[in-house]
Each structure stands twice: as C-alpha cells, then as structure tokens.
C-alpha positions in Angstrom: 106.8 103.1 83.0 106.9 99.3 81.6 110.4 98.8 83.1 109.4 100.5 86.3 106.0 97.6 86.9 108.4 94.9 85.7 110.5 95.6 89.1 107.1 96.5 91.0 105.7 93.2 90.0 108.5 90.9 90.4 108.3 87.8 92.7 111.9 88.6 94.9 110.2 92.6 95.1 106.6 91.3 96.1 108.1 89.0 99.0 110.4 92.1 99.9 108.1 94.3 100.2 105.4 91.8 101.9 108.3 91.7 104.7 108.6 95.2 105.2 104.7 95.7 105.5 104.6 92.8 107.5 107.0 94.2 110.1 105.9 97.4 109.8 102.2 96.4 110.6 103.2 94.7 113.6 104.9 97.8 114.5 102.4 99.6 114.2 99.9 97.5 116.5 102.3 97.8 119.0 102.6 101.3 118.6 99.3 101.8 119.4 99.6 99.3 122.7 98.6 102.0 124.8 95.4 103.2 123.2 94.2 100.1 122.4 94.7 99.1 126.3 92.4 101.8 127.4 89.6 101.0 124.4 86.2 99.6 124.9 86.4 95.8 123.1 84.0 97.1 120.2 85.7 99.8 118.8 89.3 97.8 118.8 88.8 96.9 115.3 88.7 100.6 114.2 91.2 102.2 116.2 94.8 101.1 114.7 94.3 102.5 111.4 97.4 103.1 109.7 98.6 99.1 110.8 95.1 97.8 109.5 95.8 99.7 106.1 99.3 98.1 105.7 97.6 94.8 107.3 95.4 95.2 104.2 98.2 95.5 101.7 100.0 92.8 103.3 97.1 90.8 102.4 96.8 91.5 98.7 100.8 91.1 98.4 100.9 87.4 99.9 97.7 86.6 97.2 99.4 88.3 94.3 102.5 87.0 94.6 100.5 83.1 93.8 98.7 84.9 91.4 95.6 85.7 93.7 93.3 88.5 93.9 90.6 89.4 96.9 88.9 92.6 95.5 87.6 93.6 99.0 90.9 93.3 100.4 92.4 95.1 97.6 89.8 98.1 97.2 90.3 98.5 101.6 94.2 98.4 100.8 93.6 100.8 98.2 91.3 103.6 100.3 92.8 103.5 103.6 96.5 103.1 102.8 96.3 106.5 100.7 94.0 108.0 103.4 95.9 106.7 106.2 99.4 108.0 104.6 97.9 111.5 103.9 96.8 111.6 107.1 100.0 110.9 109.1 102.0 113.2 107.3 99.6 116.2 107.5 99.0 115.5 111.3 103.2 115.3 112.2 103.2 118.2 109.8 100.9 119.8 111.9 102.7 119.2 114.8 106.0 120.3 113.2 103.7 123.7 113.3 102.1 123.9 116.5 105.2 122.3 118.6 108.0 123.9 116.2 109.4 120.9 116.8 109.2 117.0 115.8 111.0 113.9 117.6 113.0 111.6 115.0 109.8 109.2 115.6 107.5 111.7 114.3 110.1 112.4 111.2 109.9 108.4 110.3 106.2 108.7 110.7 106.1 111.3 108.2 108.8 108.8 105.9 107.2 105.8 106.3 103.6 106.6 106.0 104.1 108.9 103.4 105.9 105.4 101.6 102.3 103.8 102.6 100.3 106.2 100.3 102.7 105.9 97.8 102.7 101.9 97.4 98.7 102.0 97.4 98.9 104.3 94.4 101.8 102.0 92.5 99.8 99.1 92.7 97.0 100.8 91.4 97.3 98.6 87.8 97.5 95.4 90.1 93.9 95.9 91.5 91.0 93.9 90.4 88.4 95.7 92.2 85.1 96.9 91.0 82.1 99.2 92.1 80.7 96.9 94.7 84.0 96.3 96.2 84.8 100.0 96.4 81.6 101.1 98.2 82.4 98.3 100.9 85.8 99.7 101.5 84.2 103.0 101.4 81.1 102.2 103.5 84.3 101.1 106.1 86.1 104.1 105.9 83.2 106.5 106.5 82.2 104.6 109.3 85.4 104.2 111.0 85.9 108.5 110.6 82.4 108.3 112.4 83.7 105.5 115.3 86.7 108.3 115.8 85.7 111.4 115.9 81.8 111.1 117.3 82.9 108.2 120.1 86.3 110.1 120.6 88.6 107.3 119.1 90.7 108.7 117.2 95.0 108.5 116.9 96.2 110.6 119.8 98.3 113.4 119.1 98.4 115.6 122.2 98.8 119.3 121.0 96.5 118.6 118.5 93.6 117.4 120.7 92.6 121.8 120.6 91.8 121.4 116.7 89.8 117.7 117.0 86.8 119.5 115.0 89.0 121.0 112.2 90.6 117.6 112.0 87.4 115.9 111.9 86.5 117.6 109.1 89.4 117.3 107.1 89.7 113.3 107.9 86.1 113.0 106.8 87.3 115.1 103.1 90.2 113.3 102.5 88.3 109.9 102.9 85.6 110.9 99.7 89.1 112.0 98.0 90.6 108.7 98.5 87.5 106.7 97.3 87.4 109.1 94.5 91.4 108.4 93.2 90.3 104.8 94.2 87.4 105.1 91.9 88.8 106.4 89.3 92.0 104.9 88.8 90.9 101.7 89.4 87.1 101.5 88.9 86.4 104.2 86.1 89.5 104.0 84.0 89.1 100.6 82.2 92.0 100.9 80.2 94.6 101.2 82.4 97.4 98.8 82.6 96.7 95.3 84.0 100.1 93.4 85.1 
C-alpha cells in the first residue's frame, strides 16, 4: 500500500495528474456549452457538476503539490468527485439499458468519470478536512441536488428525462452516501495514513 502512495504522492505524478484534470475540466465546461447557454445566470454555478468536481480536485492538487492544504476545497473534491463519478456511470449505464445502445462518448463517460470517483477515494489519506468542512461541502451538495431536480436543472440525458423522479431520488441517496465515505474515511477514522 506504502509503495502504491509513494507514486500517488510524487511531485512528477501530482503535476500529471493536475494536467489531466485540468484538461478534462475544461472539457467538461465545454461539454456542457449548450445547457449552460440556455440557463438562467443564478443557477450557472450549479449546473456543470462533474467539471466543478474535477475543478475541485484540480484545486487541491496545484496546493498539495507546494505542500498546501484548503480543507473546504478538499472536503467539496472529496463529496462531489465520488458522487459525480457514481453518478455518470450509473446514468450511461442506464442508458446502455433503456437505448441498448451507447455512442463511444458515452463509453469514455463511463471511463473517465468512473477514474474521477476513483482519484477522490485514493487521495482520501491526503485530506485535511474536518467536521465543519464536511458539512459545508455537504450543505453544497444537498442544495445543488435541490437547484436540479426541483428547478429542473439537472445533466440532460434525453431517454432518461421519463425516470427524472426515480433519478431524483437516487441522486439525493447517493449524496448522504458520499458524505458518509467522506466522513468516515476522512473525518471519523483518525488513524488513517497521513502522507
């Protein structure tokens, strides 16, 4: 496990993977280009999740590679890049089901965001977070399910819009679980690994 942080935590790795999660937030904004165009000013901010999850991340590499933390930044990157990843992949899974198809897009959806909930958990030792940082990011998660599924904001997915309320409901779930693993890996298990 040692030799496997020692990689994780290494300066040429951290600046690596700060340019892949740079790049792939930008992506990511553009990819949503055509929502956000047709979104009311105040709820921009909460509709490109999955790109302000990695934008997150981003954030706590380009500190921890001098050495930095920001625990607000960190606890956010931490919530929302497991939700976010989750998410994705069940919802291109879904339409994998309902379609019985998937374009290549959808397939490096599934790849990359499934990478995204994947990173937030390997960094889990890095985080510096406590309590009051978690219920922040929390406080921001639960709102932002609220923002897209009450004022109709959410990620458009088009043979999906039919299950909206199911989806809902699941998004809402699998936010608690993702401040739960945040919690407790990070908030309630003090002697975890620190690097």
């Amino acid at each position: 496990m040692y030799a496997i942080y020692s990689i994780l935590t290494h300066r040429s790795f951290l600046i690596f993977l700060f340019l892949i999660n740079l790049i792939g937030t930008i992506y990511g904004f553009f990819w949503y280009g055509n929502q956000l165009a047709q979104t009311p000013t105040h709820f921009l901010i909460f509709v490109p999740d999955s790109p302000t999850a990695s934008l997150f991340f981003t954030i706590f590499l380009a500190f921890y590679i001098f050495g930095k933390h920001i625990p607000y930044v960190e606890a956010l990157a931490m919530v929302t890049l497991f939700k976010y990843g989750v998410w994705a992949v069940v919802m291109n899974l879904l339409m994998l089901i309902v379609e019985g198809t998937l374009s290549p897009a959808g397939y490096m959806l599934i790849a990359s965001h499934g990478a995204m909930a994947i990173q937030g958990l390997l960094y889990a030792p890095c985080y510096r977070f406590k309590l009051k940082h978690l219920i922040v990011a929390g406080i921001w998660t639960l709102h932002n399910d609220f923002i897209d599924y009450i004022f109709d904001m959410m990620p458009q997915y088009r043979s999906l819009n039919l299950y909206m309320n199911q989806i809902g409901y699941f998004t809402f779930w699998l936010s608690i679980a993702s401040i739960a693993l945040a919690y407790y890996l990070c908030v309630m298990n003090k002697a975890k690994i620190r690097y």
